[in-house]
C-alpha positions as CSV (number, residue, x, y, z in Angstrom):
1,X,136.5,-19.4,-218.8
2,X,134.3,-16.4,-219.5
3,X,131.3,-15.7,-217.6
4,X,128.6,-16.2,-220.5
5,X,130.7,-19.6,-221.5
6,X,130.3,-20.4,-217.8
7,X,126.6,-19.5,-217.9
8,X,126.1,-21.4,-221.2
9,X,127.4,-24.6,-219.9
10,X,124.8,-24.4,-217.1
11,X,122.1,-24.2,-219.1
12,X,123.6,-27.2,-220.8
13,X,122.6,-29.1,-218.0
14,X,119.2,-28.7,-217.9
15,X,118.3,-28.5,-214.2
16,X,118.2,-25.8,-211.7
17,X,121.1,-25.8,-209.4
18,X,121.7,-27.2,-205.8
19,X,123.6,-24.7,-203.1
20,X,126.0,-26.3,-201.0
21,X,126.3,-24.1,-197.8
22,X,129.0,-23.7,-195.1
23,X,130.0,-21.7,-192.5
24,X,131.9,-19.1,-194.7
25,X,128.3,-18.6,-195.7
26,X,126.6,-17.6,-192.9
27,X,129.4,-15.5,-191.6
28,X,129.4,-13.4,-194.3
29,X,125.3,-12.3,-193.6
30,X,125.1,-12.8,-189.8
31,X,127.8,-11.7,-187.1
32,X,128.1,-16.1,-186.3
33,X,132.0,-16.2,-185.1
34,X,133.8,-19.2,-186.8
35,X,133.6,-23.3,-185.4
36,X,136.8,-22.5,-182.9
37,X,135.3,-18.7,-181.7
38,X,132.2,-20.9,-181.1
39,X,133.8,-22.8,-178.6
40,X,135.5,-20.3,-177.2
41,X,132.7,-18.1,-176.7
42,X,132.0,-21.1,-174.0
43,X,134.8,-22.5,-172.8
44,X,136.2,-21.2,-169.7
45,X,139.7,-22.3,-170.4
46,X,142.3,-21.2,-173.8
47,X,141.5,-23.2,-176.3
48,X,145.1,-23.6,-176.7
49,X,145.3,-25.4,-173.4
50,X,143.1,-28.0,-174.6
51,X,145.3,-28.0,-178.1
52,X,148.4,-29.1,-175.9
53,X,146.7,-31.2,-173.1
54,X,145.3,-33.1,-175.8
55,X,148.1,-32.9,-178.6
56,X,146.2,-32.1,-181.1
57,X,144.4,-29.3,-183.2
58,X,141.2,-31.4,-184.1
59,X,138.4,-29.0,-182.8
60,X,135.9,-32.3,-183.0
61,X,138.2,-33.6,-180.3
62,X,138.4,-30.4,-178.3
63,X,134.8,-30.2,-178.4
64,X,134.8,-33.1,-176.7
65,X,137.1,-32.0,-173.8
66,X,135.1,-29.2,-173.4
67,X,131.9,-31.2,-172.9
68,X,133.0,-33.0,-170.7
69,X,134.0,-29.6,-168.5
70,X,130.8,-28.0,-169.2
71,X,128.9,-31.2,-168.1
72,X,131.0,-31.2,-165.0
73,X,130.1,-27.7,-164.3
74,X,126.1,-28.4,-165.1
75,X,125.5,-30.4,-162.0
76,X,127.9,-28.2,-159.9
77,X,124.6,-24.7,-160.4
78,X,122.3,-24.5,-157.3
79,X,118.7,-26.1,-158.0
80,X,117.1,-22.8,-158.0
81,X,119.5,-21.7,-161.2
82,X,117.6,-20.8,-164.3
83,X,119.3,-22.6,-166.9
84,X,119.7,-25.5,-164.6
85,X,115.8,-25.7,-164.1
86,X,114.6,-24.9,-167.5
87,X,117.4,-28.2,-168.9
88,X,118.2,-30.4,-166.1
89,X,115.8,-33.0,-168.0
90,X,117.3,-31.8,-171.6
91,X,121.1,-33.4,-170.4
92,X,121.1,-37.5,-172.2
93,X,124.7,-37.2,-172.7
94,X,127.9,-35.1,-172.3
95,X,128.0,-33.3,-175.3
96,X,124.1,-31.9,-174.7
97,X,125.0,-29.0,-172.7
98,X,127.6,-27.8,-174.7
99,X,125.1,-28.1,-177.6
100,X,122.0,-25.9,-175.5
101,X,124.6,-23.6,-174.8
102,X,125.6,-23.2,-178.8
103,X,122.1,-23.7,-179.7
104,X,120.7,-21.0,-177.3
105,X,123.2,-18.3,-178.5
106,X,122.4,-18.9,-182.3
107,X,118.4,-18.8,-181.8
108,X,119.3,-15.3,-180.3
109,X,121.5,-14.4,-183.2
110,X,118.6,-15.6,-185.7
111,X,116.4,-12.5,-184.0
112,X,118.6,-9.9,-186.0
113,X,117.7,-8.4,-189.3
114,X,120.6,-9.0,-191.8
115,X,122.6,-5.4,-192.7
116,X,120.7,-3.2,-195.3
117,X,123.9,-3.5,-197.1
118,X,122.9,-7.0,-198.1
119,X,119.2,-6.2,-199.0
120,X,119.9,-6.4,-203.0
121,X,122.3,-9.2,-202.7
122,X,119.5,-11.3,-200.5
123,X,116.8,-10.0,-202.6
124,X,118.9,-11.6,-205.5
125,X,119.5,-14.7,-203.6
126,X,115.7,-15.5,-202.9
127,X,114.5,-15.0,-206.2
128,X,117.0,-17.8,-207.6
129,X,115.2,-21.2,-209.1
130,X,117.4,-23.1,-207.0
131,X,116.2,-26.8,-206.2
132,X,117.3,-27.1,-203.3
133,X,120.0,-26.9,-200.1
134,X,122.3,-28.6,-198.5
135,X,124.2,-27.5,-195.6
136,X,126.7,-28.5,-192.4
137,X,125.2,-25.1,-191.3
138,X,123.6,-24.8,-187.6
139,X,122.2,-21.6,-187.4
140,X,118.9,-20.9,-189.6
141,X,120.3,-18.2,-192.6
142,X,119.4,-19.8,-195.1
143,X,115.8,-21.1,-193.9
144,X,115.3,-17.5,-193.7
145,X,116.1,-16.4,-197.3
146,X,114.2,-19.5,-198.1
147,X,111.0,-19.7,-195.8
148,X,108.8,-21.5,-197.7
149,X,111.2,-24.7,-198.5
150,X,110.9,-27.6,-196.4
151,X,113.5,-28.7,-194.3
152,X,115.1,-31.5,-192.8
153,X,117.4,-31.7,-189.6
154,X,120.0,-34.0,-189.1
155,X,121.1,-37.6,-191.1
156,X,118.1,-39.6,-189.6
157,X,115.2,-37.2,-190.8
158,X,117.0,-37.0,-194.3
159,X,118.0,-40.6,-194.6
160,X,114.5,-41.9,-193.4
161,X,111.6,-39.6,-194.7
162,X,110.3,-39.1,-198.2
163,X,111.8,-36.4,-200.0
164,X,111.4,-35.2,-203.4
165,X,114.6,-33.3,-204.3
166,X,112.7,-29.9,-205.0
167,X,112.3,-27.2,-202.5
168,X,113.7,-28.7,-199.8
169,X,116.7,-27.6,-196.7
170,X,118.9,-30.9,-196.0
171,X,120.8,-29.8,-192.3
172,X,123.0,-32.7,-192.8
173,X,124.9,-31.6,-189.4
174,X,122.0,-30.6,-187.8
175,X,119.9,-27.7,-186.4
176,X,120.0,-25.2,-183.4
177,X,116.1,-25.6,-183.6
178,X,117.0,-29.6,-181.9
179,X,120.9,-29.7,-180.3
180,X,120.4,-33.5,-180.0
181,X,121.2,-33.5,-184.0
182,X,123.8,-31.4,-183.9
183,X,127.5,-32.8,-185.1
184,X,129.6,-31.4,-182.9
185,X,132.5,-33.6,-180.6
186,X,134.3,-36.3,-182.4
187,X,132.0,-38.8,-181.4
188,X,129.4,-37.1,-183.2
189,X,131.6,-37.0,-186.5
190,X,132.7,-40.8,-186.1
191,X,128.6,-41.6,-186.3
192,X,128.2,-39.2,-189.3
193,X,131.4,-40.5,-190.8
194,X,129.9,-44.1,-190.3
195,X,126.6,-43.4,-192.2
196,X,128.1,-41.4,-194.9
197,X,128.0,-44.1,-197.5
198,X,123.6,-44.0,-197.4
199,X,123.9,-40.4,-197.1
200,X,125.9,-40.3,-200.5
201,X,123.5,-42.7,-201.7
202,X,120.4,-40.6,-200.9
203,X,122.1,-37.1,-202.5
204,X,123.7,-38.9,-205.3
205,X,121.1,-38.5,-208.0
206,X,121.3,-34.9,-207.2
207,X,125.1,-34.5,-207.5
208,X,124.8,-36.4,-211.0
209,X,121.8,-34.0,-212.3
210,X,122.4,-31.0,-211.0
211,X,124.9,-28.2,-210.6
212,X,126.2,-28.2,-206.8
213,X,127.2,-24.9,-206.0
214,X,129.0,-24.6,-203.3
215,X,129.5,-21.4,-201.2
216,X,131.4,-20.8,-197.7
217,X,133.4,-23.6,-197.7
218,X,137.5,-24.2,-198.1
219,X,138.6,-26.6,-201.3
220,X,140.7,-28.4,-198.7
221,X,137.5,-28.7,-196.4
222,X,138.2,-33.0,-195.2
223,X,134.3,-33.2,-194.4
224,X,133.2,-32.0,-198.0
225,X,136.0,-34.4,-199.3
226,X,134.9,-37.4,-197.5
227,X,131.4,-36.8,-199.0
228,X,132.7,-36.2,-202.7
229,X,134.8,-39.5,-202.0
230,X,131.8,-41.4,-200.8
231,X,129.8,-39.9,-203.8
232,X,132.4,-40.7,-206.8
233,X,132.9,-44.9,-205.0
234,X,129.6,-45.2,-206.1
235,X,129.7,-44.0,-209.7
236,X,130.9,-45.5,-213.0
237,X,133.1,-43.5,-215.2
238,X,130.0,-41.6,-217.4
239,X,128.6,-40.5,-214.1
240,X,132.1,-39.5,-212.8
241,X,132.6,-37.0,-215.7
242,X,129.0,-36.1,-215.6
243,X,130.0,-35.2,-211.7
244,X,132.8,-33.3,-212.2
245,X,131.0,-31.1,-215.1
246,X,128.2,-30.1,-211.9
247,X,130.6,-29.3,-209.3
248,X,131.6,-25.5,-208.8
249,X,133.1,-24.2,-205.9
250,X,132.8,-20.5,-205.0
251,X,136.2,-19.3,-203.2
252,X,135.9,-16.4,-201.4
253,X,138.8,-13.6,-202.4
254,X,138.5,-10.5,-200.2
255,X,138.2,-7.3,-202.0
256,X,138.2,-8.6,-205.5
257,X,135.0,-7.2,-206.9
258,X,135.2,-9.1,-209.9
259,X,134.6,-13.1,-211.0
260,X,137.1,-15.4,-212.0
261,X,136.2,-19.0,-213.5
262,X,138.5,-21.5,-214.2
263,X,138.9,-25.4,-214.2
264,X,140.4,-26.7,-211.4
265,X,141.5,-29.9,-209.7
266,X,141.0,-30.7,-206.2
267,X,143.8,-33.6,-204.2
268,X,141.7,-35.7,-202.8
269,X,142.7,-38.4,-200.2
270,X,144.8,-41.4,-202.0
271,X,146.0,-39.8,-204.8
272,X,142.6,-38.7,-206.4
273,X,142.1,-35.3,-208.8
274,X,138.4,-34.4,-208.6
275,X,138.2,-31.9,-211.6
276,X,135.6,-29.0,-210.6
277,X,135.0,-25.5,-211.9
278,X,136.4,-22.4,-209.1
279,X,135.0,-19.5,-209.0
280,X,136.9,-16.7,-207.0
281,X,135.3,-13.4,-206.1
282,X,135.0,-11.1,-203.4
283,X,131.1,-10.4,-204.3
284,X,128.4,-13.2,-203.8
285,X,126.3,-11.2,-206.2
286,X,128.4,-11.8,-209.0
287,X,127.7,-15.8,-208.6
288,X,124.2,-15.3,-207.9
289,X,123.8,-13.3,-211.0
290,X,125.4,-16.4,-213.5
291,X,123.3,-18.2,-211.7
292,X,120.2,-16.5,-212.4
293,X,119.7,-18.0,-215.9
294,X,117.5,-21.0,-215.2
295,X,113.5,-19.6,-215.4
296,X,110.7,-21.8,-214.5
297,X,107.1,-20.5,-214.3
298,X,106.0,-22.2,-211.6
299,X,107.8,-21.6,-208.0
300,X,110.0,-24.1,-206.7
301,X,107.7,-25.1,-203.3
302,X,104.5,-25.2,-205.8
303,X,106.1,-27.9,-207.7
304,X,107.5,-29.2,-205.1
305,X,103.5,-30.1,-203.6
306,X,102.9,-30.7,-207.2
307,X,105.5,-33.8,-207.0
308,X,104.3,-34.7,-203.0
309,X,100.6,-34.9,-204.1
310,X,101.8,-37.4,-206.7
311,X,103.8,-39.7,-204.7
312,X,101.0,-39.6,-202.4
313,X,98.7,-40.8,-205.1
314,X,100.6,-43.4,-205.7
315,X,101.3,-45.3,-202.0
316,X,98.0,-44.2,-200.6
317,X,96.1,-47.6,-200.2
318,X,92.6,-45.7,-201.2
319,X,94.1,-43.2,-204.0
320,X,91.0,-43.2,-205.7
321,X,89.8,-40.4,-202.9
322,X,92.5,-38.1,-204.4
323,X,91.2,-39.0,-208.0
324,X,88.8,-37.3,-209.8
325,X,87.6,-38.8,-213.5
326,X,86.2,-36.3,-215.5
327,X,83.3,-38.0,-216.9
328,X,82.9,-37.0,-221.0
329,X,86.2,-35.8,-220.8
330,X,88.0,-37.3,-224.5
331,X,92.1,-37.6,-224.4
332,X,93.4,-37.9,-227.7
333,X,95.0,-41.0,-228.1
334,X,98.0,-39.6,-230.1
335,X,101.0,-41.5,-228.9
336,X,102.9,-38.7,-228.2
337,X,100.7,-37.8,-225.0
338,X,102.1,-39.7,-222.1
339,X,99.9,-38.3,-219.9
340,X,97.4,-35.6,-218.8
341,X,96.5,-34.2,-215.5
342,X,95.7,-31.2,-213.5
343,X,95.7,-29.6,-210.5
344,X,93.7,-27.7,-208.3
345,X,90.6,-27.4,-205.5
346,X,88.9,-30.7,-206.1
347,X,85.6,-29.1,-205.0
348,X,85.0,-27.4,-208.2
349,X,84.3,-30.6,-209.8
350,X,82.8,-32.6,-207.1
351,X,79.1,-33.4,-206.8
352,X,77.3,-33.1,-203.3
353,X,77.6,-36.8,-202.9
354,X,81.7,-36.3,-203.7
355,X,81.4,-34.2,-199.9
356,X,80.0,-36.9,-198.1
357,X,82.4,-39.5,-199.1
358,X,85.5,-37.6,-197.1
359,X,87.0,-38.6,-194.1
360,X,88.0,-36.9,-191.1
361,X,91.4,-37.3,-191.8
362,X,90.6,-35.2,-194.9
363,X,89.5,-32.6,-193.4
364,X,91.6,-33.0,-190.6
365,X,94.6,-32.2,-193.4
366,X,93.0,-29.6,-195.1
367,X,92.7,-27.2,-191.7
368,X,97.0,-27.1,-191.3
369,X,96.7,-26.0,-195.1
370,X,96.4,-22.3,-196.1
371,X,94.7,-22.9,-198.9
372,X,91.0,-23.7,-199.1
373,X,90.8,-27.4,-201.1
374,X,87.0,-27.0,-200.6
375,X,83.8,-25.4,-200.5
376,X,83.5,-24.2,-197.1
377,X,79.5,-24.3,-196.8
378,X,79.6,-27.9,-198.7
379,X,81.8,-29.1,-196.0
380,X,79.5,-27.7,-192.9
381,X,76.3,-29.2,-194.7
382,X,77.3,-32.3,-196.4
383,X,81.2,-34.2,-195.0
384,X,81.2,-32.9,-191.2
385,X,77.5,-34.1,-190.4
386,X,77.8,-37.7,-192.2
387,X,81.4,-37.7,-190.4
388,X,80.2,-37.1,-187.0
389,X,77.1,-39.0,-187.4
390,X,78.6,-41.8,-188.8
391,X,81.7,-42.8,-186.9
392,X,80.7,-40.9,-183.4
393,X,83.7,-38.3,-184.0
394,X,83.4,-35.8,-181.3
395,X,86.3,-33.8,-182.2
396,X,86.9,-32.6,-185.5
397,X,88.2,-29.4,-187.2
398,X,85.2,-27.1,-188.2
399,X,86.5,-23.0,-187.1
400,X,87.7,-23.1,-190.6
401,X,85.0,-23.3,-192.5
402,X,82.3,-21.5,-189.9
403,X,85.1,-18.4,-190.3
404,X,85.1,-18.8,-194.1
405,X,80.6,-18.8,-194.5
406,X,81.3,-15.5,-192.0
407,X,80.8,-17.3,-188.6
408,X,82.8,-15.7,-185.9
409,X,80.9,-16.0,-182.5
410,X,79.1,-18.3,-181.0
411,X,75.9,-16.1,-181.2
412,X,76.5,-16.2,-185.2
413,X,76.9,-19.6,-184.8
414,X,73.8,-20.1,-182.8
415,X,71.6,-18.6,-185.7
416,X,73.0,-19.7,-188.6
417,X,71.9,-22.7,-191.1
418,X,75.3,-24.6,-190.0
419,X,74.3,-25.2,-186.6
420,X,73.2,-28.8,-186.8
421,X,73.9,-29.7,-182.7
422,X,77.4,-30.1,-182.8
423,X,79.2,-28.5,-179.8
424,X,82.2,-26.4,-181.0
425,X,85.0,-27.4,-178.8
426,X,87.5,-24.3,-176.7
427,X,89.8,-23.9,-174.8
428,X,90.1,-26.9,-172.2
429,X,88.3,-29.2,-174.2
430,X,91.4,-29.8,-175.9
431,X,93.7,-31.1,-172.5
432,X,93.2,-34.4,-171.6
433,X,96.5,-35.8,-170.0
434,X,96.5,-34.4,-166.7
435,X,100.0,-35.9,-165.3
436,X,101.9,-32.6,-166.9
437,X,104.1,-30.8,-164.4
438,X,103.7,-26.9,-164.0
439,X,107.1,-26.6,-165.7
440,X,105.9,-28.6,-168.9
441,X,103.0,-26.3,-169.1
442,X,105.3,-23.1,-169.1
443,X,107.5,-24.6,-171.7
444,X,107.8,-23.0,-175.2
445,X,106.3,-24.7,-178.2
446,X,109.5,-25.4,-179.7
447,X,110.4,-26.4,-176.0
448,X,107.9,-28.7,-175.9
449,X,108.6,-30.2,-179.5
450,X,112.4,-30.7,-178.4
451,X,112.0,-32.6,-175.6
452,X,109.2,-34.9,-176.1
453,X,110.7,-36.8,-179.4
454,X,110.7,-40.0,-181.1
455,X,108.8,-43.0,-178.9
456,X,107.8,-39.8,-176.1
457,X,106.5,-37.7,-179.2
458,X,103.0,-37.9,-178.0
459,X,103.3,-36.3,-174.6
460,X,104.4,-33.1,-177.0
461,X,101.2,-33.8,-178.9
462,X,99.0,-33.8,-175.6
463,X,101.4,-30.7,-174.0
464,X,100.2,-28.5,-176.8
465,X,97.2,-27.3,-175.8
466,X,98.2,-26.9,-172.0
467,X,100.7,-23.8,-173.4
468,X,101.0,-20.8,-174.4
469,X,100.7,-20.6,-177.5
470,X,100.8,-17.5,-180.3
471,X,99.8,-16.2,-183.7
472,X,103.6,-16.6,-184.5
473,X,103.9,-20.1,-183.1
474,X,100.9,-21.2,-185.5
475,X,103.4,-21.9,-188.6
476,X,105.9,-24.1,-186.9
477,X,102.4,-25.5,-184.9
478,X,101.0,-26.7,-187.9
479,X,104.5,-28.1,-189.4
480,X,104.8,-30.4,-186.5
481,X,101.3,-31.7,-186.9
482,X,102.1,-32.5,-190.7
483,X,105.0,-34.1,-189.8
484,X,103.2,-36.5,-187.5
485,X,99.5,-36.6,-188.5
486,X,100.1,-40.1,-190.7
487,X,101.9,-41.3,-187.5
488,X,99.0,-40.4,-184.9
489,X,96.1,-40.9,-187.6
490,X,96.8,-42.9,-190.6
491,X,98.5,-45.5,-189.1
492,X,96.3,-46.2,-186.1
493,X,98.4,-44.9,-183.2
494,X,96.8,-45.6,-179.7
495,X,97.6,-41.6,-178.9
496,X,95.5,-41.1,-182.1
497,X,92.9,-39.1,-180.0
498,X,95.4,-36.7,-178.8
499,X,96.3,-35.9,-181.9
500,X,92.7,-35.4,-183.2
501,X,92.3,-32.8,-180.0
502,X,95.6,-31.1,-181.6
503,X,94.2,-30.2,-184.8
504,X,91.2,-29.0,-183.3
505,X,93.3,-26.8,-180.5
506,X,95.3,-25.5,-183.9
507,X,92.0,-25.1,-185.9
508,X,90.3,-23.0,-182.6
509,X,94.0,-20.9,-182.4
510,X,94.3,-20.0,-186.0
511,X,90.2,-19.6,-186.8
512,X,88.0,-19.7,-183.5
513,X,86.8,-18.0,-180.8
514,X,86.6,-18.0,-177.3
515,X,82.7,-16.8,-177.0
């Protein structure tokens, strides 16, 4: 197959592509050692003694072994050892410090700039329309070519949030960013193996529609094989062949600076040929240039908002507050229109009255945003009085919009037509729990995030504003509080105040002052 018949057929299909990421591609940007040097890199013992202790060559089950060992070894430091202190409350099972270790040594690898050789190759790479990743990958390469995608760590976060198939990172093995999700010992593959059946179910509409591209991995790969044989029980035969026309797999052929593309069949388990398209090459650029022929106008993380505001149209129980009629606005009735809409700041077409029918929680979701929805000095004189006034609100977000009429100290503040009585909040007006040890207070934000999860996950909200926190902690700062605002706000939490105090702590950080 030729490259432009390759190319053509693409473009036959009428969606952007989907990358399928594995180690191979990591290792080929970043110095990341393969699975076994991994664990090696850790283990105090050959590898190989494990291989014939254990009889086997399964690194999931070697993992395991080495867990245990490293566990072992954990409660053998003295109390007053660093990474004793800083984890001893991280440890839930044997595999976790095993993980902390791993995950420790890749968020130091993440630090380093990829090799100017790559720079035109990455630069390639990040102007793609691709749709989206997926990925068994740990370390963060690819959430570094793509920064503005939205990602999700582990089977539980895909399989249980809302996603929308556009500009968006599944970790499907988890993250370094939280070792808990990370598939690692056999255990930890038995549970993945166990769920894949919903995870095919939640990527197969992707695997029908789009072209899966998938780099860094081996055709023989059992993982990406158990997947593809989860995937195709689901499927009748017109979806099968439909399948088979989106899969290509990228093989990587040392010091062949050229492309080959050819049809190809992959032994499955029981017998089964999975026809797929190979491409072998010992240049990525190559790939990325055939795939470089989809074009849309509008970037893949603007449409993907475009689809979220939508969807949150549509379940909100009050959607007419995201609404806006246009009064003496005339749609042709032509039954070729479906439908018409628009985006864009609502404030441009709302009224003075439109200001004082928001809520707190809208403004409260407008301050994590970097956009400005609204009309700063509309939002000082009309929504946060009636707010505060109304419902007896003492914290709400309002550094945004005194920074956007040009208020920046209190003195300016003080004098200007926005000063209606309300006390602007700083510093320690944002702590409230005070049973916080002095170690929680010196944790890290992502620290803090990691170990206060799931039913703990307020304490992290109420640690926040006892740390230190930076300029470049503000991004991954306001990410966890969209995450979690419906959860604190939306639907009635009892920690709900804690969480209103976090925006407010983010909104003082990002926009405030301290005098």
């Amino acid at each position: 197959m030729t490259k432009d018949e390759f190319i053509n057929r693409l473009k036959s299909i009428d969606k952007a592509p989907f990358l399928f990421l594995g180690s191979g591609f990591s290792r080929h940007y970043t110095d990341a050692p393969t699975w076994e040097g991994i664990l090696e890199k850790f283990s105090k013992k050959p590898l190989n003694q494990y291989r014939s202790i254990l009889n086997t060559n399964s690194l999931p089950l070697i993992a395991t072994e080495l867990s245990k060992d490293l566990t072992h070894d954990f409660w053998e430091l003295p109390s007053d050892d660093e990474f004793f202190i800083r984890h001893k409350n991280d440890i839930k099972d044997q595999s976790s410090v095993l993980k902390i270790r791993i995950a420790d040594y890749l968020r130091e690898l993440s630090l380093k700039q990829f090799d100017s050789s790559f720079e035109e190759e990455l630069k390639l790479l990040a102007g793609l329309n691709i749709d989206g990743i997926i990925t068994t990958n740990w370390d963060d390469t690819i959430e570094r070519i793509f920064p503005k995608y939205t990602t999700y760590i582990g089977q539980k976060e895909l399989l249980f949030s809302t996603t929308f198939s556009i500009g968006e990172i599944y970790k499907i093995h988890g993250s370094f960013r939280d070792p808990s999700s990370m598939i690692l010992t056999n255990e930890d593959y038995e549970g993945f193996k166990d769920k894949y059946p919903y995870l095919a179910a939640k990527l197969i509409t992707i695997f029908v529609e789009h072209p899966i591209v998938f780099i860094g991995y081996s055709l023989s790969d059992p993982n990406i094989q158990e997947l593809l044989k989860s995937i195709v029980k689901c499927l009748d035969e017109t979806h099968i062949s439909k399948l088979q026309n989106n899969l290509i797999f990228v093989e990587w052929k040392p010091n062949d600076n050229d492309v080959h593309i050819e049809k190809y069949d992959i032994s499955m388990k029981d017998g089964i040929l999975l026809p797929v398209t190979r491409i072998q090459t010992g240049n990525f650029k190559l790939v990325y240039e055939c795939l470089s022929y989809y074009e849309r106008k509008i970037p893949t993380e603007v449409l993907r908002e475009y689809k979220k505001q939508f969807y949150d149209i549509v379940v909100s129980e009050k959607p007419e507050r995201k609404i806006l009629a246009l009064s003496d606005t005339k749609v042709d009735m032509d039954s070729k229109i479906q439908v018409v809409y628009g985006f864009g700041a609502i404030d441009k077409y709302m009224t003075a009255n439109g200001y004082i029918g928001l809520t707190a929680i809208d403004i409260m979701r407008d301050v994590i945003k970097e956009e400005d929805s609204y009309e700063a000095s509309k939002i000082l004189t009309k929504s946060i009085p009636m707010i505060t006034k109304q419902r007896r609100i003492i914290f709400i977000p309002i550094y945004k919009y005194l920074s956007s009429v040009g208020i920046h100290s209190d003195e300016d503040y003080k004098n200007s037509q926005f000063n209606y009585g309300y006390k602007l909040k700083k510093g320690t007006d944002f702590k409230s729990y005070q049973s916080f040890t002095d170690n929680d207070k010196k944790k890290s934000l992502i620290e803090a995030i990691q170990t206060y999860k799931d039913k703990d996950k307020w304490k992290a909200v109420a640690l926040i504003p006892y740390l230190e926190i930076s300029n470049d902690d503000l991004p991954l700062l306001a990410s966890f509080i969209e995450n979690n605002i419906s959860e604190f706000l939306v639907n009635k939490n009892s920690k709900s105040t804690s969480m209103r105090k976090l925006i407010c702590f983010y909104d003082w950080k990002k926009y405030g002052w301290s005098s």
